[in-house]
BATORFI-435613 format. One record per residue: residue in three letters; x, y, z of N, C-alpha, C in turn. Coordinates in steps of 0.2 Angstrom, whole numbers, plus 2048, in hexadecimal, padded with zeros to 3 digits. Example, Ala and Ser with C-alpha at 12.3 -4.5 7.8 and 13.67 -1.06 7.14 Angstrom:
ALA8427E482783E7EA8278427F0827 SER8407F58238447FB824840800827 
***
This chain:
UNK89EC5B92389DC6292089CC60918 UNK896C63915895C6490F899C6790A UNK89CC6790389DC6D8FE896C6D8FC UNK895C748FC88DC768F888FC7D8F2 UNK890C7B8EE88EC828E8886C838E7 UNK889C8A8E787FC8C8E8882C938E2 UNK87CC928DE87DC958D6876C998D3 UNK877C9D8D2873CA28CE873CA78CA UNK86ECA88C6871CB08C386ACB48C3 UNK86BCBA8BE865CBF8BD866CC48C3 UNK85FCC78C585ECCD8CA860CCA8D1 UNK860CD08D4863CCF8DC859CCC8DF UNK855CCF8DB850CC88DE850CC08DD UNK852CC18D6859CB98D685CCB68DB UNK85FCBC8DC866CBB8E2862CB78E8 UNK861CBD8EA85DCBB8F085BCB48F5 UNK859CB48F1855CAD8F585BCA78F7 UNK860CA58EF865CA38F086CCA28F5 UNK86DCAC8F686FCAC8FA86ECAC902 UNK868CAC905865CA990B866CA290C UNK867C9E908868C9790886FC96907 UNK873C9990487AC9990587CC9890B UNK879C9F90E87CCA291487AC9F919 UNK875C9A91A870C9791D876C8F91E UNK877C8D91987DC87919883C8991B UNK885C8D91988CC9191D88CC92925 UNK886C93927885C9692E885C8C933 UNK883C8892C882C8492F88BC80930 UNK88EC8192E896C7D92D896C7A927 UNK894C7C920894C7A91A89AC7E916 UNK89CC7B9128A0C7F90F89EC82907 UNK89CC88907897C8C90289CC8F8FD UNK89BC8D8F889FC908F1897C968EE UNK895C9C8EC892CA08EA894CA08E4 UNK891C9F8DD893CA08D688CCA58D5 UNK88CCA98D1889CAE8CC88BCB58CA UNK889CB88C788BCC08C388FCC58C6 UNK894CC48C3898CC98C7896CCF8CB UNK891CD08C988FCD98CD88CCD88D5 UNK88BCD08D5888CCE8DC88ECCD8E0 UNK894CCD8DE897CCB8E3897CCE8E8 UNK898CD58EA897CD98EE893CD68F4 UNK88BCD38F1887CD28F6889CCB8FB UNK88ACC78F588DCC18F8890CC28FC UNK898CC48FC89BCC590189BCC9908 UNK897CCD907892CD190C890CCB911 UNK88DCC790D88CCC0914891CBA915 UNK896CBD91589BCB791589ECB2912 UNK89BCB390C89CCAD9078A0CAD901 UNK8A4CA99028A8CA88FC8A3CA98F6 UNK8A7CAB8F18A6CAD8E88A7CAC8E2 UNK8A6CAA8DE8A8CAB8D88A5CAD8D3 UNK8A7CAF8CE8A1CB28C78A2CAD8C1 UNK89DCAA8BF89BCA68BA896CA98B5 UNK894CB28B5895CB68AF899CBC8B2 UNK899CC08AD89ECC78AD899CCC8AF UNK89CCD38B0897CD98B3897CDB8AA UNK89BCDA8A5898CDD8A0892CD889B UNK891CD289B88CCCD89B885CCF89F UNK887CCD8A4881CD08AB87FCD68A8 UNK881CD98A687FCE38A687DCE489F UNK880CE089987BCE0892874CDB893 UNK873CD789886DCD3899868CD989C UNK86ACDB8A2868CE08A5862CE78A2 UNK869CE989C867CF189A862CEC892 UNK862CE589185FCE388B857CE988A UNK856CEB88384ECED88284ACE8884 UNK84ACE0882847CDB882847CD9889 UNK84ACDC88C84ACD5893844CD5897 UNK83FCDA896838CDB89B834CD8895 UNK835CD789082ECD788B82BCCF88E UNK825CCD88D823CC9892822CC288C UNK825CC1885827CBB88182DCBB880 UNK832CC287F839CC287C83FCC2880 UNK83BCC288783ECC588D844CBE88D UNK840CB988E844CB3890849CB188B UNK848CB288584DCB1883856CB5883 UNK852CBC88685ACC088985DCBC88D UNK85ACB989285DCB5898860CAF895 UNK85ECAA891860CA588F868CA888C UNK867CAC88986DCAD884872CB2887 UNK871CB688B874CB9890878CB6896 UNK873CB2897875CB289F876CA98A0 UNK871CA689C870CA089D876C9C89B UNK878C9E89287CC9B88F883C9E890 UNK885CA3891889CA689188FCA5897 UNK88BCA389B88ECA18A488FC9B8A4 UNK88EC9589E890C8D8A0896C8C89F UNK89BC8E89B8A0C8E89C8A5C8F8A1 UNK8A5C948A68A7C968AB8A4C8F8B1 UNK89CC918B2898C8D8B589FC848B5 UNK89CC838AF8A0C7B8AE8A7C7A8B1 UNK8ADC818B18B2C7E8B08B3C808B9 UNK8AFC838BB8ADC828C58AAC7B8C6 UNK8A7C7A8C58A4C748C68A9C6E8C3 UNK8ADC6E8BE8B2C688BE8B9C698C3 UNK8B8C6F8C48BEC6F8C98BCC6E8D0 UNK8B6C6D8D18B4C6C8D98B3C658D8 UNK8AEC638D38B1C5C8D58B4C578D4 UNK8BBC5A8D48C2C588D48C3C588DA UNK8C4C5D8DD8C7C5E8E48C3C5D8E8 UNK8BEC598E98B9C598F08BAC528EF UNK8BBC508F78B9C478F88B2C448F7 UNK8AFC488F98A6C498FB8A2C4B8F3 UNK89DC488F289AC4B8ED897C528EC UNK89AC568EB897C5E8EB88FC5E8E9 UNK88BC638EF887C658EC885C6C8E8 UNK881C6B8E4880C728DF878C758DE UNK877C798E1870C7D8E1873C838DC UNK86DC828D886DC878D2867C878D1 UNK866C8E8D0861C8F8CA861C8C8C5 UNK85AC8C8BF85AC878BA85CC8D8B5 UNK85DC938B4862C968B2868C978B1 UNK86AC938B4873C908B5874C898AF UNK873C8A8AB874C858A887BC808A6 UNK87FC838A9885C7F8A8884C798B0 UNK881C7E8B4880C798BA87DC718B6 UNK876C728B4872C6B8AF876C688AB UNK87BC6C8A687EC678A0882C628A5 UNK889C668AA88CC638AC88BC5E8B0 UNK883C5D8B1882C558B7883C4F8B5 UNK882C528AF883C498A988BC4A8A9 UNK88EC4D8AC896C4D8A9899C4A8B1 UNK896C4C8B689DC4E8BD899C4C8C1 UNK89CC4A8C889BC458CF897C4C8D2 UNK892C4C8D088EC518D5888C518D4 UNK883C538DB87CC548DC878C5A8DC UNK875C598D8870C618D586BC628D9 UNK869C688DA864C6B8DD862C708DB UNK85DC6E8D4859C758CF852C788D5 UNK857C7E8D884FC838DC84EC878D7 UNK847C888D7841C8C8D3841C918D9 UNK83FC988D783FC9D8DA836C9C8DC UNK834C9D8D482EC9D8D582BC978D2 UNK824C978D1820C8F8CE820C8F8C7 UNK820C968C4820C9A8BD823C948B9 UNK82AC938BC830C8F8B9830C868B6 UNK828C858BB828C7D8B9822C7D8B5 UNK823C798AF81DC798AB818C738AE UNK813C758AB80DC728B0805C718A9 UNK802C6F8AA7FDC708A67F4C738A9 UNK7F5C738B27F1C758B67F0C7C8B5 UNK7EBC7F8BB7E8C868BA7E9C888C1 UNK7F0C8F8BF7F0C948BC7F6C918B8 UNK7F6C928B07F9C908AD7FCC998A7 UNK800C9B8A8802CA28A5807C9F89F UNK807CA089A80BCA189480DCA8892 UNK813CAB895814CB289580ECB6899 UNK80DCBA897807CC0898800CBB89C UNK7FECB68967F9CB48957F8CAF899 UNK7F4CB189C7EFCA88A07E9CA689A UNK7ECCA289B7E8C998997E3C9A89B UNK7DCC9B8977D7C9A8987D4C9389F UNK7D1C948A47D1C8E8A97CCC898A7 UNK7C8C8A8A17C6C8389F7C9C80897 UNK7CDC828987D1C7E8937D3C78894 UNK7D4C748927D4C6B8907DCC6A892 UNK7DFC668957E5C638957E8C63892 UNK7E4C5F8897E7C5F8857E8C65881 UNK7E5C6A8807E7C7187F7ECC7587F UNK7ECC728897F2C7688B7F8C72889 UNK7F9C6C8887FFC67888801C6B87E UNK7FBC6C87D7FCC6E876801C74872 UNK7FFC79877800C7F879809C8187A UNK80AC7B87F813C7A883816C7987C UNK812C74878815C70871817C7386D UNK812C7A86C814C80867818C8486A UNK818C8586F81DC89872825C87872 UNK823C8087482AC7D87282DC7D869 UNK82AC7B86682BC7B86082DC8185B UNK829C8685F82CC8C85982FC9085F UNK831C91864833C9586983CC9286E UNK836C8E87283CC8D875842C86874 UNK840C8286F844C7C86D849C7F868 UNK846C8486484CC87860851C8E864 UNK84EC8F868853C9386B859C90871 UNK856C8B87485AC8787785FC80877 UNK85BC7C87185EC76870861C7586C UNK866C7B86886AC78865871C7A868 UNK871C8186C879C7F871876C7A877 UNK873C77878871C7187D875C6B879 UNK873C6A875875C6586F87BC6586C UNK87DC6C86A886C6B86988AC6886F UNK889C6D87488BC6B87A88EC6587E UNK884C6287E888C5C88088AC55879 UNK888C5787588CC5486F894C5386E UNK895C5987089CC5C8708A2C55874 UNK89DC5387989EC4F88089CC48880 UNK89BC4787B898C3E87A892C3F879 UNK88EC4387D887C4287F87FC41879 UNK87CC3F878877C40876872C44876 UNK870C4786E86CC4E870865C4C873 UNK862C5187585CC4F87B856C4D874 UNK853C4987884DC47873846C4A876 UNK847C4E879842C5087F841C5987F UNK83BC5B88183EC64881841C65886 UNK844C6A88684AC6D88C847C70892 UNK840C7288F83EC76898839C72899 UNK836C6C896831C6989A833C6389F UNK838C5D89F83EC5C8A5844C5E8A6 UNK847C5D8A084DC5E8A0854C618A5 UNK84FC688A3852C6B8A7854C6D8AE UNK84FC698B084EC678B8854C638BA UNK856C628BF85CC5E8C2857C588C3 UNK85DC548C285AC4B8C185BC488C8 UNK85DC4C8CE85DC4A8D485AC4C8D9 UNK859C548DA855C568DA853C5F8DC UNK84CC5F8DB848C668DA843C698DE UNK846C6F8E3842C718E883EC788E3 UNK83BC7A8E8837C828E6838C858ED UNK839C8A8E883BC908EF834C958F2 UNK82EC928F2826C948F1824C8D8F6 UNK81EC918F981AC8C8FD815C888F8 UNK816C818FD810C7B8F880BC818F5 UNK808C848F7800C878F5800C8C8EE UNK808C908ED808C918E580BC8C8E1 UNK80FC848E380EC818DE80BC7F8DA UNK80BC7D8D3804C788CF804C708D3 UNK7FEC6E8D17FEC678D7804C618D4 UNK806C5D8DA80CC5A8D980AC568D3 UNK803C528D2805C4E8CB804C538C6 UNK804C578C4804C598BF80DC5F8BD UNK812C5B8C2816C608C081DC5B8BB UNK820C5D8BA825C5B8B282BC558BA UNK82CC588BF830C548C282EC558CA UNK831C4E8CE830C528D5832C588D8 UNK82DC5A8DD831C608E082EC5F8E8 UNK831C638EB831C678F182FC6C8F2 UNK82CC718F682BC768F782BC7A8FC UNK830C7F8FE831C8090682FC86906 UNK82CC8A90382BC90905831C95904 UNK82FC9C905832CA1903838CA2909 UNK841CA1905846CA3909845CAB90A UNK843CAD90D846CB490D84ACB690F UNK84ECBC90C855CBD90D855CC4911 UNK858CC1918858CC991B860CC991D UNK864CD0919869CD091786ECD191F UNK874CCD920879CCD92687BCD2929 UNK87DCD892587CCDE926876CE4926 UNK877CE492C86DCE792C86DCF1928 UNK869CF1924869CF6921869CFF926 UNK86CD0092786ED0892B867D0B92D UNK86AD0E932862D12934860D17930 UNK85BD18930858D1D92B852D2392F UNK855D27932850D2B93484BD30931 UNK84BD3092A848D30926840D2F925 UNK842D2A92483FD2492183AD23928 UNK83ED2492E83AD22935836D27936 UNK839D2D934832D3393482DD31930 UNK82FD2F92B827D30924825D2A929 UNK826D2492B822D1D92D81DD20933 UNK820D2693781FD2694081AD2D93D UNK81BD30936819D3693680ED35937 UNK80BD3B93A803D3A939800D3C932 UNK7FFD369307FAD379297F3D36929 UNK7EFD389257E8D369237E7D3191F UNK7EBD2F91B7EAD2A9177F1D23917 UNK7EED1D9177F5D189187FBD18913 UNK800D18917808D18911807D1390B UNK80BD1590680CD10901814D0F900 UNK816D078FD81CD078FB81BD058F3 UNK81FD088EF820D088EA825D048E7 UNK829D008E282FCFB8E082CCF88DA UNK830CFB8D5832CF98D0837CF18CF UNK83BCF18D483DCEB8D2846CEE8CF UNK849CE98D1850CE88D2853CE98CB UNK84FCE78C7853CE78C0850CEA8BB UNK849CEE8BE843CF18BB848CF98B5 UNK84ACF98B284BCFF8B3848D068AE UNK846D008A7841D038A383BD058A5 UNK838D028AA830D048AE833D088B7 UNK83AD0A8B8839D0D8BD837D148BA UNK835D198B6832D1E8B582BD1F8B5 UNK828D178B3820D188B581FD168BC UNK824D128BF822D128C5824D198C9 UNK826D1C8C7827D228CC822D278C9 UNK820D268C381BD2C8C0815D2A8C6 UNK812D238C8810D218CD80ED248D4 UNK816D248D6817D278DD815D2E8DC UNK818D318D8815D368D980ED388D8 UNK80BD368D2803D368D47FFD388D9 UNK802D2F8DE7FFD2E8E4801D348E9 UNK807D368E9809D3C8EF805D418ED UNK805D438E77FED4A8E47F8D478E5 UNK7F6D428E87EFD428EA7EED3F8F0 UNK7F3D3F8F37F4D418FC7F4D398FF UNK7FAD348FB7FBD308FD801D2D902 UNK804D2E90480CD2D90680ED27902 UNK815D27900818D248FB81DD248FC UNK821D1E8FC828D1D8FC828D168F8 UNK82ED1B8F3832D188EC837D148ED UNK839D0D8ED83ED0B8ED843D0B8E7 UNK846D0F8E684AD0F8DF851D0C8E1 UNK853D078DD85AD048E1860D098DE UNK865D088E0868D0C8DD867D178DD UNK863D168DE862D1E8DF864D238E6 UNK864D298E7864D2A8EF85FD2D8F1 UNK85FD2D8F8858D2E8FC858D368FA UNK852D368FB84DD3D8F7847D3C8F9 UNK844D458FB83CD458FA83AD458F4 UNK834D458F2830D488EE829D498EF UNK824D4F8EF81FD508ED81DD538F4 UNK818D528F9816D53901817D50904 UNK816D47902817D4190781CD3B905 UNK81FD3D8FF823D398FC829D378FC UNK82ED318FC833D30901837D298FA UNK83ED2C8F883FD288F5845D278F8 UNK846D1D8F684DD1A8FA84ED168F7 UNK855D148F7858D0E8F1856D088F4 UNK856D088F9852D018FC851D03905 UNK84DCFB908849CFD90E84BCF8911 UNK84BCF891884ACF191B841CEE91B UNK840CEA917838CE9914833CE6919 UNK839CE291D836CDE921834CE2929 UNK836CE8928834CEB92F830CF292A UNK830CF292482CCF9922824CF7920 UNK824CF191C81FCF1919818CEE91D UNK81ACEC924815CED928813CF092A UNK815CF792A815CFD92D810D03925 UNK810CFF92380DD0391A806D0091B UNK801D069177FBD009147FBCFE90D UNK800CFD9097FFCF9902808CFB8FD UNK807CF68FA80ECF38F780ECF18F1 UNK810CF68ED810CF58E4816CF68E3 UNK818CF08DE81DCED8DC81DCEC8D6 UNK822CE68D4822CE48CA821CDD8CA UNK81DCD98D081CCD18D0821CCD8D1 UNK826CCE8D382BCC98D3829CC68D9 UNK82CCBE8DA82ACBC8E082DCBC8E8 UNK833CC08E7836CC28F0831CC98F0 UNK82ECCD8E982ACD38ED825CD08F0 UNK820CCB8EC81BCC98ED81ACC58F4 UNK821CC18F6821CBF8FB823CC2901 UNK826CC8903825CCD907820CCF907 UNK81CCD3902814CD4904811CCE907 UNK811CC890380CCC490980FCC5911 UNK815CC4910818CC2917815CC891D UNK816CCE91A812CD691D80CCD491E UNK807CD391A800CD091A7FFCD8918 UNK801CDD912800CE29127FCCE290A UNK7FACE69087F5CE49007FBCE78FD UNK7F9CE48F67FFCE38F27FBCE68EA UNK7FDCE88E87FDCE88DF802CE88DE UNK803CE48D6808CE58D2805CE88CC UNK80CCE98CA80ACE98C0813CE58BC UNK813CDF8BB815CDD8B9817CDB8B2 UNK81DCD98AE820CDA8A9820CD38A5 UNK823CCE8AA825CC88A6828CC38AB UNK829CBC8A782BCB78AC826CB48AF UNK828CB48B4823CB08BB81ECB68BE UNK820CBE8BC81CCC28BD813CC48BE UNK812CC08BA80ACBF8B8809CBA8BB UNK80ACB48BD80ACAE8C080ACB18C6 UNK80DCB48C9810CB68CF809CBC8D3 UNK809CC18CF802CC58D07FACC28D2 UNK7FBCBC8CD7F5CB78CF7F6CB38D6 UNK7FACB18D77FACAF8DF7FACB18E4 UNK7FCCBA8E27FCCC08EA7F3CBE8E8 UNK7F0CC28E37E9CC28E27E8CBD8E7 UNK7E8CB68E67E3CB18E77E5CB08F1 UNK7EDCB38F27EDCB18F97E8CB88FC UNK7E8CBD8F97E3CC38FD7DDCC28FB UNK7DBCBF8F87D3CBC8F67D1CC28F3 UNK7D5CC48EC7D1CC98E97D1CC78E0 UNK7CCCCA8DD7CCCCA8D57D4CCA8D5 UNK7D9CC88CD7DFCCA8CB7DECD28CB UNK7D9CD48C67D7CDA8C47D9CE08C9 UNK7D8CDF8D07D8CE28D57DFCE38D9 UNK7E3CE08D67EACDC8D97EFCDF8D2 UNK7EFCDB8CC7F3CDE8C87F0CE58C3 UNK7F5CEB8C37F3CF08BF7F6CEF8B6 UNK7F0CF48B57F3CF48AC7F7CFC8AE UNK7FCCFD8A87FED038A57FAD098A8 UNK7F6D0A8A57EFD128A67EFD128AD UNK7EED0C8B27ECD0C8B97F4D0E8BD UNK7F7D0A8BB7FED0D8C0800D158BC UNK802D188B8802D1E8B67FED238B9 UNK7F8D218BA7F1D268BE7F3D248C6 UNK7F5D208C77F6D1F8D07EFD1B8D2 UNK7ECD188CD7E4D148CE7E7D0D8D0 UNK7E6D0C8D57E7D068DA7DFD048DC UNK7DECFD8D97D7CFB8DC7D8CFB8E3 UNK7D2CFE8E57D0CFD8EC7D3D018F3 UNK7D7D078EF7DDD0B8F37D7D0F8F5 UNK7D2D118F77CFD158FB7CCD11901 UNK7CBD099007CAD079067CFD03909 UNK7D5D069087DCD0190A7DED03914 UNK7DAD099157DBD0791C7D9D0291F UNK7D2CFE91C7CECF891F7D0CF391D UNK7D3CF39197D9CEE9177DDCEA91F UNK7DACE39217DDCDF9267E5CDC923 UNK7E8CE39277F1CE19277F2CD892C UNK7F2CD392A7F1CCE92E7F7CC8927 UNK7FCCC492A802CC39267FECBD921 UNK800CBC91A7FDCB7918800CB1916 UNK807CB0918809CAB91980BCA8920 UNK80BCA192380AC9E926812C9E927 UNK814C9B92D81DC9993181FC9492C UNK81DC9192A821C8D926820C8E91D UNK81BC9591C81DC96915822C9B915 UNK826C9C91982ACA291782FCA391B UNK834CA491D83CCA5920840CA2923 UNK83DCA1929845C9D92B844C9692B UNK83CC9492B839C8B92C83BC8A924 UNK83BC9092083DC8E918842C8C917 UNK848C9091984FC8D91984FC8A91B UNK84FC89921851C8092384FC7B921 UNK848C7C91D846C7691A84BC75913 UNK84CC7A91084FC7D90B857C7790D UNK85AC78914861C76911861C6E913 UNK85BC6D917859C6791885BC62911 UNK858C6590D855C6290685DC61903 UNK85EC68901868C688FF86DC61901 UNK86AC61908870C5E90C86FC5690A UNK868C54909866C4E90986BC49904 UNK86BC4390486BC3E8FE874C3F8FD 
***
């Protein structure tokens, strides 16, 4: 039997993926420690799993309600200094006590968010395992290449692009991060790093899976360190969400026109009023429409519209003809997995990078896939009047997505 700490923070789409591999090692006889933000605990223990918080609900909840955390260059710095910096002290002084008390080398799956996880490998008897949710997170010099918002022109030069990292690092990200990197482990004998912080470093030196199938990776030689790639864990929760007769009506109810679902997103909550100016729209022009608003309670609105804090996705979304979101990659991967069409309109992060790959797996323009501002406000969805002939057929393959994922997933964990 393994000790395995499995570590994360940010949104319960953060959450997510992490905790299906948790619960996936636990179910196997592994001994599973859960560390991230206090507000998750709840869910965690919902599946069995031991817990602790390595940041506060009032940390969590100032990153949360930040103005900057969706802006698509300023965003990342809310997370680094909120969530990332803030939680290594906690982080470290678990990790120095587990590897006091275990005979066995502990394993430790973190997110590269966790940064107390990274500083402390040079410190303590333990094995890392930096998973990537999405590809966003690995720098690359290949095409699709996004620098916030923006795609990288695709005939740009290598050297261009390598140029580009260099500015970014130099007036952006080296000064925001390397000098608590530097006191830190300075602090501890260590040498400060000669190197930028997100191009290896930060990667685990032993090793680094992605939670995404090979086909959204950038290609293997052109990435900053080895990786893995098992496809998407998806998390289908132990306790199965309540019946909802509702919800059964509007699905079983006779329409003219195909359902929609609507989601803003777990941590959205600046943009949950354009997305619902949205839903509504579409119900006023004879759409059916349901709203996933987390936290809210179920409500009609309008003729055909259906709002709920959440859904079981994997048995609704089949049942819909189209799926508008905020780009994160467990929406994005759901829709594939449904085989249902998808639009986003996305904020920041891996968001933009992430809309370009639903695009490219549905074999459509971006254009057609992700919305600006004017077109989600109007309810203007490319292509939504010939969404019935839209082929509902799944777009990812058994082993991009669920349970062939996990396994591969604690495979990798377990090894070495």
């Amino acid at each position: 039997m393994s000790r395995v700490l499995v570590a994360t923070l940010g949104s319960v789409g953060d959450l997510q993926p992490f905790l299906a591999l948790a619960r996936a090692l636990r179910q196997r006889g592994h001994s599973v420690l859960f560390l991230s933000s206090e507000p998750h605990r709840a869910s965690v223990e919902a599946e069995g799993l031991a817990f602790e918080p390595i940041l506060s609900a009032h940390d969590h909840e100032r990153a949360a309600s930040h103005p900057d955390l969706w802006h698509p260059i300023r965003g990342f710095g809310v997370l680094w200094r909120h969530l990332a910096v803030r939680s290594v002290d906690s982080t470290v002084a678990i990790l120095e006590r587990e590897s006091a008390s275990h005979p066995h080398t502990p394993r430790v799956l973190a997110s590269p968010l966790v940064l107390g996880a990274r500083l402390a490998v040079d410190l303590l008897p333990y094995r890392l395992i930096t998973a990537h949710t999405a590809p966003n997170g690995l720098r690359h010099l290949g095409d699709p290449l996004f620098l916030g918002a923006w795609r990288v022109p695709g005939w740009w030069p290598r050297a261009w692009r390598r140029a580009a990292w260099q500015l970014l690092d130099r007036w952006k990200l080296q000064p925001m991060a390397a000098p608590f990197i530097n006191r830190w482990r300075m602090r501890r004998g260590f040498a400060a790093l000669q190197e930028p912080v997100f191009e290896r470093w930060l990667h685990s030196p032993h090793q680094v899976i992605g939670l995404f199938p090979e086909a959204f990776s950038p290609a293997a030689d052109d990435l900053p360190v080895p990786m893995h790639c098992v496809g998407f864990p998806l998390f289908r929760p132990q306790v199965p969400i309540l019946e909802d007769p509702g919800l059964q009506l509007w699905l079983g109810q006779q329409v003219t026109r195909p359902r929609l679902v609507i989601y803003a997103g777990s941590s959205h909550h600046h943009r949950a009023s354009a997305f619902q100016a949205c839903a509504e729209r579409l119900d006023a022009l004879g759409w059916p429409t349901l709203l996933l608003l987390p936290g809210s309670a179920p409500a009609r609105f309008g003729e055909w519209g259906l709002i709920r804090p959440w859904v079981d996705l994997r048995h609704t979304l089949p049942r819909v003809g189209g799926w508008l979101h905020h780009g994160g990659i467990g929406a994005c991967a759901e829709g594939l997995m449904a085989g249902v069409r998808q639009w986003t309109f996305p904020s920041a992060y891996d968001q933009f990078e992430n809309s370009w790959h639903v695009a490219q797996r549905m074999a459509l323009p971006l254009d057609k896939v992700q919305l600006d501002e004017a077109q989600l406000h109007a309810g203007r969805l490319p292509g939504l009047t010939s969404l019935a002939d839209w082929p509902v057929t799944p777009r990812l393959t058994s082993s991009e997505g669920g349970d062939s994922s996990i396994d591969q997933a604690v495979q990798l964990i377990l090894q070495g």
